[in-house]
N, C-alpha and C positions, 0 to 999 in steps of 0.2 A: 781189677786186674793189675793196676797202675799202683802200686805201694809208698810207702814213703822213702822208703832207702833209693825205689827206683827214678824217683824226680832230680836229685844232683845229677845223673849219669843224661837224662834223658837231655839236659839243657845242651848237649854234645849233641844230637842227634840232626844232622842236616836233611837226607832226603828220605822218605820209602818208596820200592820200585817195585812195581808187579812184571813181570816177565811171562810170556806164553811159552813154552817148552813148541820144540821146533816137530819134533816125530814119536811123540806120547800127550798124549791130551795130559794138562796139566800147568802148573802155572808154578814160579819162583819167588817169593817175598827176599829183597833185600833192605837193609837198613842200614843206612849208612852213617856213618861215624866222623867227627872232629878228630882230630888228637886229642886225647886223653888221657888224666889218669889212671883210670880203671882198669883198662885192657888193653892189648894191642890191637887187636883187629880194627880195621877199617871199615869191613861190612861185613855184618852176622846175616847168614841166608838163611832160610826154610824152603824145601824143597815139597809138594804137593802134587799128589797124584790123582786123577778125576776118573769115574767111571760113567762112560756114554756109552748111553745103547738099553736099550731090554734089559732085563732079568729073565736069564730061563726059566726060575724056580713060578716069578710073578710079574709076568711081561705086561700085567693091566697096571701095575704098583709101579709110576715112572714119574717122577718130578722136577725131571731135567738133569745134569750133570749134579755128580754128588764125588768127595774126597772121600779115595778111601784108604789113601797113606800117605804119611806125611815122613819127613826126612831132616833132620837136623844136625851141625856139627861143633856145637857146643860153642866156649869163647874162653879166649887167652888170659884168666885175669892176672892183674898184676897181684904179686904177692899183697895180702891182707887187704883185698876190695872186693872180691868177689861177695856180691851179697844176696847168692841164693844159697848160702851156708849159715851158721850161726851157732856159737859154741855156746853150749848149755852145761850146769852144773847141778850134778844130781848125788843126793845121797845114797850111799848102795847099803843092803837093807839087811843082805845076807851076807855069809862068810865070815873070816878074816878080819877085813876089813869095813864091816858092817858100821857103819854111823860116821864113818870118812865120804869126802866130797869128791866125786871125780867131774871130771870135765870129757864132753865131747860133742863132737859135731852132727849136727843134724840139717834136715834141708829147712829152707827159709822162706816162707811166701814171697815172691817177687815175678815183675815180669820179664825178667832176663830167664825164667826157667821156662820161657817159649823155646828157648834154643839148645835146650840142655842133648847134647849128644845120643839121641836116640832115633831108630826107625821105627815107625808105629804103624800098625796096620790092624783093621777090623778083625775078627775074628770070631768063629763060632763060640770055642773055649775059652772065651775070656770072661774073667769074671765080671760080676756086675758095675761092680764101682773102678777097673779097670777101663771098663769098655766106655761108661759115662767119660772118664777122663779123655781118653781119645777123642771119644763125641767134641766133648767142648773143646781141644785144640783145634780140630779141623774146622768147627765153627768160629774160633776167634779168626784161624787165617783166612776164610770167605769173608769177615766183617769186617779186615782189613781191607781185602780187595775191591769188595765189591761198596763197602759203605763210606771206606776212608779215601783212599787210592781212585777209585772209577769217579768219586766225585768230588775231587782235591778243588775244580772250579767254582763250584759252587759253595763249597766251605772258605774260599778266598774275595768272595763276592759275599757272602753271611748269609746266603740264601737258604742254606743248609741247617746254619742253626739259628734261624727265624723258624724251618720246617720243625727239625723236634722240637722247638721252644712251643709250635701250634700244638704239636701231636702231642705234648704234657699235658698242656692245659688243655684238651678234650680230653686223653686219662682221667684229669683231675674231674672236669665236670661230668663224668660218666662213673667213676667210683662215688659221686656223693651221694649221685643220682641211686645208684643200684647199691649202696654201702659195702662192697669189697671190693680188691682187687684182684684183676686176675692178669696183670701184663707187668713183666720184667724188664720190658724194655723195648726197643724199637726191631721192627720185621723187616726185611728187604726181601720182598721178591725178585730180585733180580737177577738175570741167567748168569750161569757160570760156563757159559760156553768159551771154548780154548783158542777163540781166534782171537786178536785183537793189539796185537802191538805193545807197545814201551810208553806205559805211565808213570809219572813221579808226582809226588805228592812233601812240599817242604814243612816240617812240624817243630822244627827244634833250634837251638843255635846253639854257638860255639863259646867257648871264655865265657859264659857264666850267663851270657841275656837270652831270653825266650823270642822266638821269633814266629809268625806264622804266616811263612809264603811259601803259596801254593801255586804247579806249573803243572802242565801234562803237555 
């Protein structure tokens, strides 16, 4: 998710906060920001909305709180840093101007297009590889919350990455064992329930050094 363009920007990055919404189940990601070159902004939020309760259609089908819209309001870059764009040059093939080069902008893998100005919501009609897209935003914001953010203590004391450093190396000696893999990455079962207060989680630092302290 984490690009190469997105590590100069990220070395800015002081706090992430989860926030519990006060009268809608649902939860706010903010990230907060040094001064920069980049952008202006101070802190880029994601805004997250939870559905609790039954399903009418499948009220036995229930696995706890689930997102099922997410909310975003983009960020201010400064002229020539925004680096979820990228100009490309292509030959045009027809016309006119057939076997001349134009130039234009296209979007750019990076993880600042978590925040790209949009509301997203589930949807019956949405096509397939839409709706996967959604899927995995609403899963990176819960693997924020609940894997980075709910356990900033434990990644400050290295107890955390002692844990997936175990949970690799059982992968490892369980793919040798059965000769495939079938695991992506690490699981959290842990609830996403809307109570819970004001956590911070520190990951970054300011003027160019990396830091990693972590507070809740």
């Amino acid at each position: 998710m984490i690009k190469e363009c997105d590590q100069p920007i990220l070395q800015y990055l002081i706090d992430i906060t989860s926030e519990s919404h006060e009268n809608t189940p649902g939860f706010t990601l903010s990230f907060h920001f040094a001064k920069n070159p980049y952008f202006t902004d101070s802190v880029l939020q994601k805004h997250y909305q939870l559905q609790i309760g039954l399903s009418e259609e499948d009220p036995f089908d229930y696995d706890g709180p689930t997102v099922v819209k997410s909310k975003s309001f983009g960020i201010n870059w400064n002229t020539g840093k925004d680096v979820t764009t990228k100009i490309i040059k292509t030959k045009k093939k027809k016309g006119p101007s057939a076997g001349k080069f134009v130039t234009k902008t296209v979007k750019n893998e990076s993880f600042f297009n978590f925040f790209e100005n949009v509301e997203q919501a589930l949807d019956d009609d949405l096509e397939k590889e839409e709706e996967e897209k959604i899927r995995d935003d609403f899963e990176t914001g819960q693997i924020i919350r609940d894997q980075v953010v709910s356990r900033a203590v434990l990644f400050f004391t290295g107890e955390a990455t002692d844990d997936m450093d175990d949970f690799d190396d059982e992968e490892d000696d369980e793919d040798d064992e059965d000769g495939e893999d079938d695991n992506d990455g690490i699981h959290d079962d842990s609830d996403l329930s809307d109570g819970g207060g004001h956590e911070t989680v520190r990951l970054g630092g300011a003027g160019g050094e990396t830091i990693r302290v972590f507070k809740r």
